[in-house]
DRENDO-1510 file (C-alpha; in Angstrom, 1 decimal, always signed):
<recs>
REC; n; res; u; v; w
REC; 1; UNK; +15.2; -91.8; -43.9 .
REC; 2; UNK; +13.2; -91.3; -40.7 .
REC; 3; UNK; +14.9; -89.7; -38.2 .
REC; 4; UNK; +13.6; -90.0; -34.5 .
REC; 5; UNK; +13.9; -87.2; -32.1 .
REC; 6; UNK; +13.5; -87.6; -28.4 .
REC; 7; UNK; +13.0; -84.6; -25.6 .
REC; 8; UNK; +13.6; -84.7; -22.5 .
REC; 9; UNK; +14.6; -81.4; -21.1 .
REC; 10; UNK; +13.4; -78.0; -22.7 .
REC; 11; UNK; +16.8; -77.3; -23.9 .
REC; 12; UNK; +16.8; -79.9; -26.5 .
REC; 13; UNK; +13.4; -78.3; -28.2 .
REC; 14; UNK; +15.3; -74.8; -28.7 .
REC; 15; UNK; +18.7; -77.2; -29.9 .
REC; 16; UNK; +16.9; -79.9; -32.3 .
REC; 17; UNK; +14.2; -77.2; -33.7 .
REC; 18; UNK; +16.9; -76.4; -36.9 .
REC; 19; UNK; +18.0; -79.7; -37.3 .
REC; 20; UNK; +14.0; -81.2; -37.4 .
REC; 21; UNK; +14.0; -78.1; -40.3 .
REC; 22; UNK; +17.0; -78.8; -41.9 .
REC; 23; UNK; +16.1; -82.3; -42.7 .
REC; 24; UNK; +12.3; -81.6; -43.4 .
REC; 25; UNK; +14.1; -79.6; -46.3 .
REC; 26; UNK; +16.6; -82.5; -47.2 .
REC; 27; UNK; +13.4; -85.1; -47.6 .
REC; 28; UNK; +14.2; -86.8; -44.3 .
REC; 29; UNK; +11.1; -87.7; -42.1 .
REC; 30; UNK; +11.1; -87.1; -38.1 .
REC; 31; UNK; +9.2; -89.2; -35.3 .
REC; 32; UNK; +9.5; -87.0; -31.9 .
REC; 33; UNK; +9.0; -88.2; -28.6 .
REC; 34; UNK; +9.4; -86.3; -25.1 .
REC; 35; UNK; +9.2; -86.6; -21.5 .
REC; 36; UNK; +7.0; -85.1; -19.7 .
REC; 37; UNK; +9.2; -82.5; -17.8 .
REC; 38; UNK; +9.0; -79.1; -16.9 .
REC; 39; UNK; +8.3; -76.6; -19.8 .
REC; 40; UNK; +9.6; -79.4; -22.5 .
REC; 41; UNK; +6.1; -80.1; -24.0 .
REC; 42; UNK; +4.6; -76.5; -23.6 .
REC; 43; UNK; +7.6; -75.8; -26.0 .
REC; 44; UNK; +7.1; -78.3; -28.7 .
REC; 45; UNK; +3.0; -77.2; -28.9 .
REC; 46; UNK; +4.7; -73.4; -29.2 .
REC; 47; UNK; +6.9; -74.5; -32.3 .
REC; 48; UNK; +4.2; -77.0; -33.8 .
REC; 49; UNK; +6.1; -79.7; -33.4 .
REC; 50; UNK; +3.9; -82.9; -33.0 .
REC; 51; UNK; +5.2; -85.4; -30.5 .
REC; 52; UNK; +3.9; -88.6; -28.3 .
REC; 53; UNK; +4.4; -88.5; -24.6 .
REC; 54; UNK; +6.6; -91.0; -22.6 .
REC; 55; UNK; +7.4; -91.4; -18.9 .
REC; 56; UNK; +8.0; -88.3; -17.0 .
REC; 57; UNK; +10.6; -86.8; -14.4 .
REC; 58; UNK; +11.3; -89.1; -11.4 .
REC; 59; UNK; +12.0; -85.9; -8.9 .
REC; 60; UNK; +14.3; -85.2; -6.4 .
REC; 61; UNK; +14.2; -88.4; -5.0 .
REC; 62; UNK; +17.3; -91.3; -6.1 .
REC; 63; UNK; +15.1; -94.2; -6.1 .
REC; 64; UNK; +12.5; -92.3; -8.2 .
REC; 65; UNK; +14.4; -91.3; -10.8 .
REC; 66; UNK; +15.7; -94.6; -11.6 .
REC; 67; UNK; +12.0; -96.4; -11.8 .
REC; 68; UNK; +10.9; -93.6; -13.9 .
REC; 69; UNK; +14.1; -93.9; -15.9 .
REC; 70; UNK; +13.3; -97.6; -16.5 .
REC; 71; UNK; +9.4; -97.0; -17.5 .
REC; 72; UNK; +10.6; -95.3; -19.9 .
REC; 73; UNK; +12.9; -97.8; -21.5 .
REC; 74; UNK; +10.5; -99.8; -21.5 .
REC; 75; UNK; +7.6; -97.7; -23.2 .
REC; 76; UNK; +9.9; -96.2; -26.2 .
REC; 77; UNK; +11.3; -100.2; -26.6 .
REC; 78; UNK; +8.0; -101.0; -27.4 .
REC; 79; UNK; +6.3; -98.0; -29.2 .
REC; 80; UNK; +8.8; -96.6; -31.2 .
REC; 81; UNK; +9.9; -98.9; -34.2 .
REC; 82; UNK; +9.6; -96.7; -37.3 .
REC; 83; UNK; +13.2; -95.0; -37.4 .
REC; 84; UNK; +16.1; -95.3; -39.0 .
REC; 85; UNK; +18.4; -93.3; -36.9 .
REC; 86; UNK; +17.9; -91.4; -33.5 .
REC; 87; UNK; +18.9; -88.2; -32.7 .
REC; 88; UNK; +18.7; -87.2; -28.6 .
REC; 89; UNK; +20.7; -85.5; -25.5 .
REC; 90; UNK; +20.0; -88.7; -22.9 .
REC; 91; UNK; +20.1; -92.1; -22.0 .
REC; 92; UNK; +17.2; -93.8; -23.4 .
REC; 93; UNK; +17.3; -93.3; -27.1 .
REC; 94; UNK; +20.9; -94.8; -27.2 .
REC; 95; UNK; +19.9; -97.8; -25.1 .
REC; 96; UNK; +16.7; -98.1; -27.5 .
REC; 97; UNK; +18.2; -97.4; -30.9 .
REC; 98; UNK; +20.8; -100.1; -29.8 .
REC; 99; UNK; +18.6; -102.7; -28.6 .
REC; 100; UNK; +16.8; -102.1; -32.2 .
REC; 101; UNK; +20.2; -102.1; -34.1 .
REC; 102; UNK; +19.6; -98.7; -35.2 .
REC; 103; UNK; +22.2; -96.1; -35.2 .
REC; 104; UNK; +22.5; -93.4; -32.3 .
REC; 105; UNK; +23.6; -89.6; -32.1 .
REC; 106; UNK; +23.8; -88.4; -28.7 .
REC; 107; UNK; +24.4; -84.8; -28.9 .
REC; 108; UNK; +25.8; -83.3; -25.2 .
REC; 109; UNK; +27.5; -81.3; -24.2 .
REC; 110; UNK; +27.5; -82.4; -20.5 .
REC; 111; UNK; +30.7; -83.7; -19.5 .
REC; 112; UNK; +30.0; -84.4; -15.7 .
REC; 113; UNK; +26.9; -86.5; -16.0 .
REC; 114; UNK; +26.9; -89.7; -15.6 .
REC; 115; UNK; +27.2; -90.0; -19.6 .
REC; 116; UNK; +28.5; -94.2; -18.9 .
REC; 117; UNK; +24.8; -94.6; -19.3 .
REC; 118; UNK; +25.0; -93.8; -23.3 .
REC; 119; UNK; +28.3; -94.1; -24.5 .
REC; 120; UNK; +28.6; -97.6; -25.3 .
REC; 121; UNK; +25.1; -97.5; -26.9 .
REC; 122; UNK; +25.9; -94.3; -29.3 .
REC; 123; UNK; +27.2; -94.4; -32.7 .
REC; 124; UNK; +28.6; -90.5; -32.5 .
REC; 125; UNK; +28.4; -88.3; -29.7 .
REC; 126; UNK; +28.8; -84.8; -31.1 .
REC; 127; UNK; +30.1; -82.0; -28.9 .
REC; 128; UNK; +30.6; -78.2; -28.5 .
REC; 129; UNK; +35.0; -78.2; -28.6 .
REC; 130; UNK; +35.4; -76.2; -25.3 .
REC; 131; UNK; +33.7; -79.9; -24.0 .
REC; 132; UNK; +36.2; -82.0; -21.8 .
REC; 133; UNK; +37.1; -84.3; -23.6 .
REC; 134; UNK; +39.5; -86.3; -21.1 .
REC; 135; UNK; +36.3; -86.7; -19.0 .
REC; 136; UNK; +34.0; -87.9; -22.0 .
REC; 137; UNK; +36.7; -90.5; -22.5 .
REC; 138; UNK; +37.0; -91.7; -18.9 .
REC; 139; UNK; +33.2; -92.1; -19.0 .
REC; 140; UNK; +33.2; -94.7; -21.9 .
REC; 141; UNK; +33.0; -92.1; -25.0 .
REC; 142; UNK; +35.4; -93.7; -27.8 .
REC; 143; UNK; +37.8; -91.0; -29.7 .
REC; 144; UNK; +37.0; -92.1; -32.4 .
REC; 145; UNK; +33.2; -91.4; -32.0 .
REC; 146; UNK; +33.1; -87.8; -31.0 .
REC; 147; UNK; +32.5; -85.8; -33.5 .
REC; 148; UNK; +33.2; -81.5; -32.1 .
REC; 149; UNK; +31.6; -78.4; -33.7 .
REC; 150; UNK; +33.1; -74.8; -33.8 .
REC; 151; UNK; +31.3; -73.1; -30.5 .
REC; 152; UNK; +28.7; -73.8; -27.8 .
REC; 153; UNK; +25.4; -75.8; -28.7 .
REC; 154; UNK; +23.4; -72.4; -28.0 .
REC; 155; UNK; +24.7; -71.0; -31.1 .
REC; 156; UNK; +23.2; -73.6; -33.5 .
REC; 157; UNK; +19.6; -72.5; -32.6 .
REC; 158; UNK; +20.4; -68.6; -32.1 .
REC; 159; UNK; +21.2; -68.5; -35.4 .
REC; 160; UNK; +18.2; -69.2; -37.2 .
REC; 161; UNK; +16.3; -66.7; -34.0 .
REC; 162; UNK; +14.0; -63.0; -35.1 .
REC; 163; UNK; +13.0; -61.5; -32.2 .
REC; 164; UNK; +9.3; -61.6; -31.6 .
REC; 165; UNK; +8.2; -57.6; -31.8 .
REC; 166; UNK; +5.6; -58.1; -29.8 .
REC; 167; UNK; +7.1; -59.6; -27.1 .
REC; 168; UNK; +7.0; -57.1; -24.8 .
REC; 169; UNK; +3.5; -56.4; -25.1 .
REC; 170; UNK; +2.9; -59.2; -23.0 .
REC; 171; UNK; +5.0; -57.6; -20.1 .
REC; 172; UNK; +3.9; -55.0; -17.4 .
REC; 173; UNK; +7.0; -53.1; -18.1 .
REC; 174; UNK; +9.6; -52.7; -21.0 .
REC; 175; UNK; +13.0; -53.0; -19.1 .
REC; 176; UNK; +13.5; -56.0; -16.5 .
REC; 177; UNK; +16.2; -57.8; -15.3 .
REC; 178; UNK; +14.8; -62.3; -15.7 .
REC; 179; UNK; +15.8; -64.4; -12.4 .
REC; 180; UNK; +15.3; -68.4; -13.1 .
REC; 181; UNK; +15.6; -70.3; -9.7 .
REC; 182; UNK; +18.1; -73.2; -9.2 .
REC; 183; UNK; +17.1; -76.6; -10.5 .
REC; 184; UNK; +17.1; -77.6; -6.9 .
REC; 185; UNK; +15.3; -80.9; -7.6 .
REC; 186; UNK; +18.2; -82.3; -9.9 .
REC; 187; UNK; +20.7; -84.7; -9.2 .
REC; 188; UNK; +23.8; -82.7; -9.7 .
REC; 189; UNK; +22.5; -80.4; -6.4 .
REC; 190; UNK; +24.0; -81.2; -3.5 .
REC; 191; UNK; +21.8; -81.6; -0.4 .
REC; 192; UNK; +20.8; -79.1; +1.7 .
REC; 193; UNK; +21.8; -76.5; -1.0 .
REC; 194; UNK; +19.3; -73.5; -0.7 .
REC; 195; UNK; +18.1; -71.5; -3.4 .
REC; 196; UNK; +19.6; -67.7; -3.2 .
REC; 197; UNK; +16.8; -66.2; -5.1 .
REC; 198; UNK; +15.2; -65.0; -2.2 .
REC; 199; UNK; +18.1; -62.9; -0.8 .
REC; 200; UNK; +18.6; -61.9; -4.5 .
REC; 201; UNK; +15.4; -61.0; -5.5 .
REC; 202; UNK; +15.3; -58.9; -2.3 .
REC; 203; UNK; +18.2; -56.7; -3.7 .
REC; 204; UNK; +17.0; -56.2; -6.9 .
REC; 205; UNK; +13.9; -54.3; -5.8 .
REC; 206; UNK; +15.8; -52.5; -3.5 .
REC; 207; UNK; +17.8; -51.3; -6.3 .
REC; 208; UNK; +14.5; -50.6; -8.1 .
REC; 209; UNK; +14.3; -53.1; -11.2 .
REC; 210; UNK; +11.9; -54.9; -12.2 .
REC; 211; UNK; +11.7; -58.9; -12.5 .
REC; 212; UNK; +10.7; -61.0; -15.0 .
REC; 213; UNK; +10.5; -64.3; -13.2 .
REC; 214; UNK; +10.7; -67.6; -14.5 .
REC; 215; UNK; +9.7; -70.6; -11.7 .
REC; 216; UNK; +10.7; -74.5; -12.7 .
REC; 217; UNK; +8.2; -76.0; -10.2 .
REC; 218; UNK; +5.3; -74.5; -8.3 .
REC; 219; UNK; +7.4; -74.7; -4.9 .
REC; 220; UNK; +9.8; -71.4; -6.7 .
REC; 221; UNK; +6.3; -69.0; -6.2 .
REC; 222; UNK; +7.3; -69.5; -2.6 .
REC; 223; UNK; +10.6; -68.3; -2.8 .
REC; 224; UNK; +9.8; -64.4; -3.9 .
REC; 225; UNK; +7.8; -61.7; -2.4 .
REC; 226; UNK; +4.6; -60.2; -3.6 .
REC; 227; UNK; +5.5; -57.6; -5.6 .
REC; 228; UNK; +4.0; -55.0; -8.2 .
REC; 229; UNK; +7.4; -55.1; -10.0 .
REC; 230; UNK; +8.0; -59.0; -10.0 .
REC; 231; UNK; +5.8; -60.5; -12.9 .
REC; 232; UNK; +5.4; -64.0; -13.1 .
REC; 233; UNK; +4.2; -65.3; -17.0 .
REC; 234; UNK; +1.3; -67.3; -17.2 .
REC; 235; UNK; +2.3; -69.7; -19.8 .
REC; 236; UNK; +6.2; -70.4; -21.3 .
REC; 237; UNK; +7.6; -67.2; -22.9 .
REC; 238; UNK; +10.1; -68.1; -25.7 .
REC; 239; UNK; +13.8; -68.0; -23.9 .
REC; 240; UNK; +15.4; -66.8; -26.7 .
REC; 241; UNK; +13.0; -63.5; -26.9 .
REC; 242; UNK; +13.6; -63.0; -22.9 .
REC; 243; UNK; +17.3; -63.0; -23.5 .
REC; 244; UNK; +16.9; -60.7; -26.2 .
REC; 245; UNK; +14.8; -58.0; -24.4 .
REC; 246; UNK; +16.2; -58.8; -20.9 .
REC; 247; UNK; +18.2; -56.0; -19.5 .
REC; 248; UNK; +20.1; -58.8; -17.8 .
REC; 249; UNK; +19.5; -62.9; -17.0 .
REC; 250; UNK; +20.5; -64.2; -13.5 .
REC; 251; UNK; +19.9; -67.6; -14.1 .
REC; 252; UNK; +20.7; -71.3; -11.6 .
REC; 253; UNK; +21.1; -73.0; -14.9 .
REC; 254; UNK; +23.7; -72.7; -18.1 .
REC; 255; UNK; +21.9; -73.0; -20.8 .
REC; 256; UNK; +20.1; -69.9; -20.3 .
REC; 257; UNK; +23.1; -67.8; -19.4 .
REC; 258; UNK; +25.1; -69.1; -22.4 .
REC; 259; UNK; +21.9; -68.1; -24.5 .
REC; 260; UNK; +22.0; -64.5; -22.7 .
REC; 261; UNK; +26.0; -64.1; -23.6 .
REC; 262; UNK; +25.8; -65.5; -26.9 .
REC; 263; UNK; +23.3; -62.8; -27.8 .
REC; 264; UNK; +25.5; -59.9; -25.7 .
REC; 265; UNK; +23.1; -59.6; -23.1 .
REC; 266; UNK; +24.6; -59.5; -19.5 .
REC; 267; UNK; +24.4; -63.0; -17.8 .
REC; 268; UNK; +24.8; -64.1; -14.2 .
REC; 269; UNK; +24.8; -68.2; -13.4 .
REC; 270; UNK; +24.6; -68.8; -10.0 .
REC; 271; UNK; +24.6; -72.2; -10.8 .
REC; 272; UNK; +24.8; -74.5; -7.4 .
REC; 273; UNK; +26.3; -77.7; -8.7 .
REC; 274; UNK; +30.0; -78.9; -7.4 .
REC; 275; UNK; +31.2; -79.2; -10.1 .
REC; 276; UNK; +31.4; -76.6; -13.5 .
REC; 277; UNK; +30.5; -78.1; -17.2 .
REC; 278; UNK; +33.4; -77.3; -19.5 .
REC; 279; UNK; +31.0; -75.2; -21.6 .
REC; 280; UNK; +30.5; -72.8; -18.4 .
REC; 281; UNK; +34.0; -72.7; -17.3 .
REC; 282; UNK; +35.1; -71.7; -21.1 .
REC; 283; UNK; +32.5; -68.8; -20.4 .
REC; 284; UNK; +33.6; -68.0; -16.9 .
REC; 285; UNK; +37.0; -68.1; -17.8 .
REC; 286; UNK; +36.1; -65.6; -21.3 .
REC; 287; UNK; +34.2; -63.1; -19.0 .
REC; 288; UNK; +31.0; -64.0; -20.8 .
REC; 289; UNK; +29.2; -65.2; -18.0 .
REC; 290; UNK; +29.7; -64.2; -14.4 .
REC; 291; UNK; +29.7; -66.6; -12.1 .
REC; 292; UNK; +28.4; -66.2; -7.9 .
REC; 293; UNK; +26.1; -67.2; -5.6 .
REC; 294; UNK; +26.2; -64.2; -3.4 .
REC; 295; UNK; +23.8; -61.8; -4.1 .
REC; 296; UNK; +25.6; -58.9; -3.3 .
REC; 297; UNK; +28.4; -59.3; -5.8 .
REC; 298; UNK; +25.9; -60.2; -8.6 .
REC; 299; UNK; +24.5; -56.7; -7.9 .
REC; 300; UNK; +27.6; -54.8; -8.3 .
REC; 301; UNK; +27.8; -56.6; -11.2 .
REC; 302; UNK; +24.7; -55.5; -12.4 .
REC; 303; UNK; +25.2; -52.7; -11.9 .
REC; 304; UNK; +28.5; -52.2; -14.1 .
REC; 305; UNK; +27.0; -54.2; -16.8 .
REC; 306; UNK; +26.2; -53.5; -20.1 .
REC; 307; UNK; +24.0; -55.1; -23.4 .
REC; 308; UNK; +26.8; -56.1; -26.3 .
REC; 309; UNK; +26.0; -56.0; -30.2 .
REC; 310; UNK; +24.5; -59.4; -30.9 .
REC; 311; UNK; +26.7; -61.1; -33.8 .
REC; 312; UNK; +24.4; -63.5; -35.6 .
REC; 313; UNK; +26.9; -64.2; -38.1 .
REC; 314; UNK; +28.8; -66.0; -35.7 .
REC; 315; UNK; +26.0; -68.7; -34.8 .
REC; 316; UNK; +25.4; -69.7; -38.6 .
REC; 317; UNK; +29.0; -70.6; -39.0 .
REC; 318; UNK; +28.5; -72.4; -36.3 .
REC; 319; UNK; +25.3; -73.9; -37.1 .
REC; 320; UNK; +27.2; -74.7; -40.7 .
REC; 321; UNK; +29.9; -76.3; -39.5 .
REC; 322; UNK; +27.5; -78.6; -37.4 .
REC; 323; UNK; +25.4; -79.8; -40.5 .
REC; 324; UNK; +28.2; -80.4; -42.5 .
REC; 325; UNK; +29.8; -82.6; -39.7 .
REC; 326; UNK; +26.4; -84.6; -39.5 .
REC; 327; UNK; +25.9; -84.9; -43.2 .
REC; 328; UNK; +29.4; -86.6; -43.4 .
REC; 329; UNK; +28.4; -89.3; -41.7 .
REC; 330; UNK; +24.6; -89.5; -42.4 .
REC; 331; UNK; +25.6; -89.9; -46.4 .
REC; 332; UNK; +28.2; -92.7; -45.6 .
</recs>
């Protein structure tokens, strides 16, 4: 069996790097595609995973997004043929995979997207449990077809993760607090929302730590000050190793703070959407994550904050309990 993977975001390389592994060690083949987004291919060249490149991000713009959304239909309808099932986290593989009469996980754990766009093309949707489901099923998702694993979708690839011992040698300093801007660009931002990293980064140094920081587009550089104690990498670093070694990750994004809590470290979202993903509520409401967008209150924080004991256990249970959902159905 061929199994085709398709990126779009850089979260899905960290999430479908164990299953690619997994089923390289069942005898299952893999096709990958991605979008050209962000960090998302500088990530699959860091893991050695070999991929083809179609379409890329539309930007901020509504009208943009769509055409781009569209190309790309239209590219992976007529380049990708040799699969027998597709595994992804968007719209197009679903759409494709249908359209071909192949079967379609979608794997998200996103319930305020527009997820109408892949529901009625997907043969399973598979889902963290702290998910909405109510709001999965208003969009089109049929009960039936959603399939829920124990925990968040960070766990599955933290469990396989060994810190990189030489991380740090690539660092002008051993302890650092990482600040990753706002995705200010996407569509779940409303207008007009500024980023707070500037007012925030200005409090850090005032309180004397240093900053890893992590910019999503070239317009972030503008939004931090020039500083011997901010340092900016020159390629991707591996998120996984900066939550490990951070002292702390103030992040605009959940992924990265559900990474941070997941391995104990302190995490700060000062996500700007309107509206809070299940996922992140569940971690709000546990005290994993804290959750602000004013700068002085995410310093107090800080400030009272402290690194946990990492419980890998945990994430292979969860990682277990996700393979043996999908090899239920896969062997039917």
């Amino acid at each position: 069996m061929n199994i085709w993977f398709d990126f779009t975001n850089p979260p899905h390389v960290n999430f479908f790097k164990p299953l690619i592994n997994y089923y390289k060690l069942k005898g299952f083949d893999s096709l990958c595609t991605a979008r050209e987004f962000v960090e998302t291919l500088d990530l699959l060249k860091l893991y050695q995973i070999d991929f083809q490149v179609y379409g890329k991000h539309g930007g901020r713009k509504k009208f943009n997004k769509i055409l781009a959304l569209l190309r790309r239909y239209q590219q992976l309808y007529h380049h990708i043929d040799s699969f027998d099932i597709s595994f992804s986290s968007n719209n197009e593989a679903p759409l494709v995979s249908w359209l071909k009469r192949k079967p379609a996980f979608v794997f998200d754990d996103n319930d305020i997207s527009p997820n109408w766009l892949y529901s009625k093309f997907s043969s399973w949707v598979i889902s963290p449990e702290h998910i909405d489901k109510n709001a999965m099923y208003k969009m089109g998702v049929d009960p039936s077809r959603l399939l829920c694993y124990n925990g968040f979708k960070e766990h599955i690839y933290i469990a396989d993760y060994e810190p990189d011992t030489s991380f740090l040698d690539g660092l002008p300093f051993d302890e650092f607090v990482t600040v990753r801007p706002e995705n200010i660009q996407a569509a779940y931002i409303p207008k007009g929302v500024s980023s707070i990293v500037p007012a925030l980064v200005e409090k850090l140094l005032s309180k004397k730590f240093n900053i890893l920081f992590l910019p999503r587009y070239k317009s972030d550089y503008e939004l931090i000050p020039a500083d011997d104690r901010v340092f900016i990498p020159s390629k991707p670093l591996n998120g996984l190793d900066v939550s490990y070694y951070s002292t702390a990750i103030l992040t605009g994004a959940g992924s990265f703070s559900r990474e941070a809590a997941i391995m104990g470290t302190p995490a700060v979202s000062f996500y700007a959407g309107s509206k809070i993903l299940g996922v992140d509520q569940k971690m709000f409401n546990d005290g994993l994550v804290y959750h602000s967008r004013n700068p002085e209150d995410i310093i107090k924080y800080l400030m009272t904050s402290k690194k946990k004991i990492f419980n890998q256990y945990n994430c292979k249970s969860v990682q277990a309990n996700l393979f043996s959902l999908l090899d239920g159905k896969l062997n039917n």
